[in-house]
N, C-alpha and C positions, 0 to 999 in steps of 0.2 A: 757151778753154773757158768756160762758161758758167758762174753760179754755182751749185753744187750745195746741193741741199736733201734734209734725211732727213724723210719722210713715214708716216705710220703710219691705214693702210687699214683698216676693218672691213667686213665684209658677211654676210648673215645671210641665204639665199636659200631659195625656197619652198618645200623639202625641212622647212623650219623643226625641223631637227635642232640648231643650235645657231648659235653665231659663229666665223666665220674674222678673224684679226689680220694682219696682214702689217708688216715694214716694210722701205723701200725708201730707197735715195738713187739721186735724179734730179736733171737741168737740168727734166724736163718735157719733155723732148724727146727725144733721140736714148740719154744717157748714162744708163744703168741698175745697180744693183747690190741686188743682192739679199741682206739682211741674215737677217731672225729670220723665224718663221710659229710661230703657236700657234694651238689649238681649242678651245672653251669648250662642253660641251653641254651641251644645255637637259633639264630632267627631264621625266619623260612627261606632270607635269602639267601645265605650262608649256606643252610641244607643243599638249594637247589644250584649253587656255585660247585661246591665239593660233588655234587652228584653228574653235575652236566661236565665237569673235567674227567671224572671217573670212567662217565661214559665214553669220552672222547678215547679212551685205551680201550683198543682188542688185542694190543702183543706185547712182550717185553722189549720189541724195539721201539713202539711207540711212545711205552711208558717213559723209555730213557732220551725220547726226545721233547715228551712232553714236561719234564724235569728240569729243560733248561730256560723253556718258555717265560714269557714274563706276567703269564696269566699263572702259574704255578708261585712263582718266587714271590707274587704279590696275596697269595692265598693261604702258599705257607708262612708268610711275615702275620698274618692274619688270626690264623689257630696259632701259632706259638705264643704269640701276646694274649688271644685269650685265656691262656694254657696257664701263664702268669696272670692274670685277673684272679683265674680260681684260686691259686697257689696262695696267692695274697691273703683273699678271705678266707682259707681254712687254716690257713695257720696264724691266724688271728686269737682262736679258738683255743691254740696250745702254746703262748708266746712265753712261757717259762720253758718250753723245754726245744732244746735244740734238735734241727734236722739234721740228721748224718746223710743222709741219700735220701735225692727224689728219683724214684722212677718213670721218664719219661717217654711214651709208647707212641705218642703220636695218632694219625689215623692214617690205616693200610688204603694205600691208593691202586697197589696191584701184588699179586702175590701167586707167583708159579716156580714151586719147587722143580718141577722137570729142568726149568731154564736154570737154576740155583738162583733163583733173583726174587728180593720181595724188598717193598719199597715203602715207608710208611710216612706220611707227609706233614712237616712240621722239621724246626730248626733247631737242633741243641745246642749252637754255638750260640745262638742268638738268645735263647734261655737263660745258657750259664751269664751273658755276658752282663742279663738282667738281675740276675741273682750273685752278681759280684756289686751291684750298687745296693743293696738290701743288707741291714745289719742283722737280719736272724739267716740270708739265708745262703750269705756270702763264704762261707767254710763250708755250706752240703756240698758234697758229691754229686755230679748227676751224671744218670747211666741212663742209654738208650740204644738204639739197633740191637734190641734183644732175640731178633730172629734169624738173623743174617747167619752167623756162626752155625746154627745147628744146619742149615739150608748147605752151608759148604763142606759138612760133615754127612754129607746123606740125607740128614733127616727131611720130613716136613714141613720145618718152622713153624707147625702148631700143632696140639693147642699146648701152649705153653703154663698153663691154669692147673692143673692135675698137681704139682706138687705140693700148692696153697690147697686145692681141694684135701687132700691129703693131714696138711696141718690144721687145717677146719677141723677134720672128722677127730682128731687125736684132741686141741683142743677141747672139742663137746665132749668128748670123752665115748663120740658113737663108735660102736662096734660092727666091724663090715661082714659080711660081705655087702656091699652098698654099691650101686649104679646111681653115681652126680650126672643130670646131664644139665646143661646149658642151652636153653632155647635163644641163643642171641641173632643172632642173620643167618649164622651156621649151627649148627645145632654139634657142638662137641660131646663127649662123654667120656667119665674118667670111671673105670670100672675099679675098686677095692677089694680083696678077696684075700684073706689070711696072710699077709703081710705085702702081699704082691698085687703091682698097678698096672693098669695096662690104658692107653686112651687114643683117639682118636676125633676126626670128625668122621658126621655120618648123613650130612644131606642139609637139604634147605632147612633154615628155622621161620624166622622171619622176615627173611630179603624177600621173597615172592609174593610174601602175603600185601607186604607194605608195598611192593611195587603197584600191584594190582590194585591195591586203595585207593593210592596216590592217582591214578590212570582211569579207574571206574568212580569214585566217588569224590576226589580231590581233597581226603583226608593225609596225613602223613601216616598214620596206622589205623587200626581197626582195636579204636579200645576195650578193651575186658573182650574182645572176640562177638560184640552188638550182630555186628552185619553177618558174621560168617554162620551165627547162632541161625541166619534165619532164611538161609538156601540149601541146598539141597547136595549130596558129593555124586559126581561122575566117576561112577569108578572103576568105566573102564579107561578113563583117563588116568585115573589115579593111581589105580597096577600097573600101566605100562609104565608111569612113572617111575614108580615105587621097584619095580622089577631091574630098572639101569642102573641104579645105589649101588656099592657095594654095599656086600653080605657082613655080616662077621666071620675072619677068618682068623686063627691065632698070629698074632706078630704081625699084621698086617694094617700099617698106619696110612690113613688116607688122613689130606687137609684139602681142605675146598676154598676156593674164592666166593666171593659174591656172581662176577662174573660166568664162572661155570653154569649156572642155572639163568633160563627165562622164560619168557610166559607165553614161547608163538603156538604150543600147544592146546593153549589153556583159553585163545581167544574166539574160540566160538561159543563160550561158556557164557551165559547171563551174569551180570556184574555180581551179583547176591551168589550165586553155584560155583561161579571160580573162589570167592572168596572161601567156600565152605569146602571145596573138593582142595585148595592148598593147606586150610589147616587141619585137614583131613591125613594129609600126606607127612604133614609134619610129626601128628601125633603116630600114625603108624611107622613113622620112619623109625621112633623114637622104641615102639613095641617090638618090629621087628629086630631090632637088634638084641632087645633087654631078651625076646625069649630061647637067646641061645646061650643065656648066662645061669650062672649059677646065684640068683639074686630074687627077692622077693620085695626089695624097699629101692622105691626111683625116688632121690631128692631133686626137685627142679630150680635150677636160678634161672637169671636172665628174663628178659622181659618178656618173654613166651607163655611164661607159666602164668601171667594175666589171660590170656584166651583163652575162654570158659569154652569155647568151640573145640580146643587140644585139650583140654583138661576133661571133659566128657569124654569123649574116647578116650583118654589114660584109665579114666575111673572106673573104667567098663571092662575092666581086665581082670587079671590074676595077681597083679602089681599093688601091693600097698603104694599108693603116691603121696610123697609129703614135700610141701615150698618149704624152702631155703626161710623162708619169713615164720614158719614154726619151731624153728630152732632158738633158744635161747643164747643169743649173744652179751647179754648183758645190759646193751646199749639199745636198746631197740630193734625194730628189722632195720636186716642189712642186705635182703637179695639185693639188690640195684645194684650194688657196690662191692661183688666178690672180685670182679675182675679186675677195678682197682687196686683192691687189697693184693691181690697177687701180684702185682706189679711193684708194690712197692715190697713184698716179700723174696722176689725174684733180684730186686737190684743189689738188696742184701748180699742174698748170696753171691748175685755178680761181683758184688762191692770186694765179697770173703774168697774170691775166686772157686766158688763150690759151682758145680755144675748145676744147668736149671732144667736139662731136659736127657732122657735117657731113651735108648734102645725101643724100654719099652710103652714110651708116651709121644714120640714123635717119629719111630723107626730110623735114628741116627745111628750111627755104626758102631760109637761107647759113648759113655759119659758126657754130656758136653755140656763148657761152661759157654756164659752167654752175655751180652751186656756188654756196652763198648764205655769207656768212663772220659768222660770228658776233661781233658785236664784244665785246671786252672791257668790264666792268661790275665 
């Protein structure tokens, strides 16, 4: 057997509700165990600081001006210290056993592979330099700009998640052909089929619907899907949408921002109708694609798979649908927390110098390894 390493994963995704922890012991390869998950939330001010800077970028020239700002350096001194609060309390949980690698992912402030630029917000020097005064956690490793490398290599830069999907399915011991997708801001999916993977993203998940909450009803989401349960879809709003997606084409990796999508279409829609014709679009986004697959079982994670509003339309298909939360982990449910698990799965192999993204899950050009390691100081 290989040597085994415990890794401890964060991720903070465009929902920007708060941080997911994870930790795991891995080779980085095939042998998985699933330890602790904790959640850190962000307060509303916080939300609406990260989102009203977010907004302030439309280009990657702005991004890289907005980076030197002092409204930036004091935001990400801000998340990195929170980043360490959770760090603290979850590994409180495991304090006989040592971290070898944390994987630190930060939160994507802009990301456009055409430009090769993606930029995730938060300080890894300023992490490690926290976890050099800490006695459990002053000898981890910590790996971070996981996406940069494959962005310069052609690919993407996302979804970087499909290879942790992968050692999931091998873990449970389920047998593919199996369509993962992730309902998170973006809605990803890692297709599995007789040994061979393939993924992409493929449209809005939940950035539109939460925007449109936030703007019609002054909630941050629309939980278990209440409001969208109870208006009506536009749809011929919803095809014309639904029709500018890309299709599934073989070898053909798209990744999306938040920013690519918003809602000037969707504003003559009654607060109650837009909410029901976006999660309308989401679940069909999600259909459209599966029905050109060789697949009969959609696993869902991400926080999408709460919208009973998207889960009615899945259910009303040809698709056996099963959450990520029916799967036996051992430890309880773990949908909330696959993507951190991947992160801390991913630094591994960064750690092992193995590659985290291929050809054919981010369209890079070969193999590529990922993960920048921060050295000790």
């Amino acid at each position: 057997m290989n040597k085994i390493y415990t890794a401890l994963g964060t991720m903070s995704g465009t929902s920007l509700d708060g941080i997911d922890f994870s930790i795991i012991e891995t080779d980085g390869e095939d042998y998985l165990n699933i330890i602790s998950s904790e959640y850190l939330e962000f307060s509303n001010n916080l939300k609406d600081r990260i989102s009203n800077l977010k907004l302030k970028i439309k280009s990657t020239d702005e991004c890289r001006a907005i980076i030197k700002s002092k409204e930036y350096k004091e935001l990400s001194r801000e998340i990195t210290l929170l980043h360490y609060e959770g760090i603290q309390t979850i590994i409180t949980h495991v304090h006989k056993i040592p971290i070898h690698v944390v994987g630190f992912h930060g939160i994507t402030l802009w990301h456009k592979p055409e430009d090769k630029f993606t930029h995730q917000l938060g300080d890894p020097l300023l992490l490690k330099k926290k976890f050099n005064k800490h006695s459990h956690l002053k000898k981890s490793s910590l790996i971070f700009d996981f996406r940069k490398n494959d962005i310069l290599n052609g690919g993407q830069g996302a979804p970087l998640t499909p290879l942790y999907h992968r050692a999931i399915m091998k873990h449970l011991k389920i047998v593919d052909p199996r369509l993962i997708v992730n309902i998170g801001g973006i809605i990803n999916v890692t297709y599995l089929n007789r040994g061979n993977i393939f993924s992409t993203d493929i449209g809005p998940g939940n950035c539109l619907i939460d925007k449109w909450i936030k703007k019609n009803f002054n909630k941050n989401f629309d939980k278990d899907g209440k409001i969208s349960l109870e208006g009506r879809v536009n749809k011929i709003i919803a095809n014309n949408f639904l029709n500018r997606l890309s299709i599934f084409k073989k070898q053909k990796n798209v990744s999306y921002d938040t920013s690519d999508f918003d809602l000037s279409e969707f504003k003559k829609l009654s607060p109650k109708n837009g909410a029901t014709t976006l999660s309308y679009i989401s679940a069909k986004t999600i259909l459209n694609y599966a029905k050109n697959l060789d697949v009969k079982i959609i696993i869902l994670c991400g926080g999408g798979r709460h919208n009973q509003a998207i889960l009615n339309i899945l259910k009303d298909d040809k698709f056996k649908i099963i959450s990520i939360d029916e799967l036996d982990f051992g430890i309880g449910r773990q949908g909330d927390f696959i993507e951190s698990q991947a992160f801390a799965y991913l630094a591994i192999r960064s750690y092992l110098n193995l590659p985290i993204s291929f050809p054919e899950t981010t369209g890079v050009r070969e193999p590529c390894n990922g993960g920048t390691i921060v050295k000790n100081f």
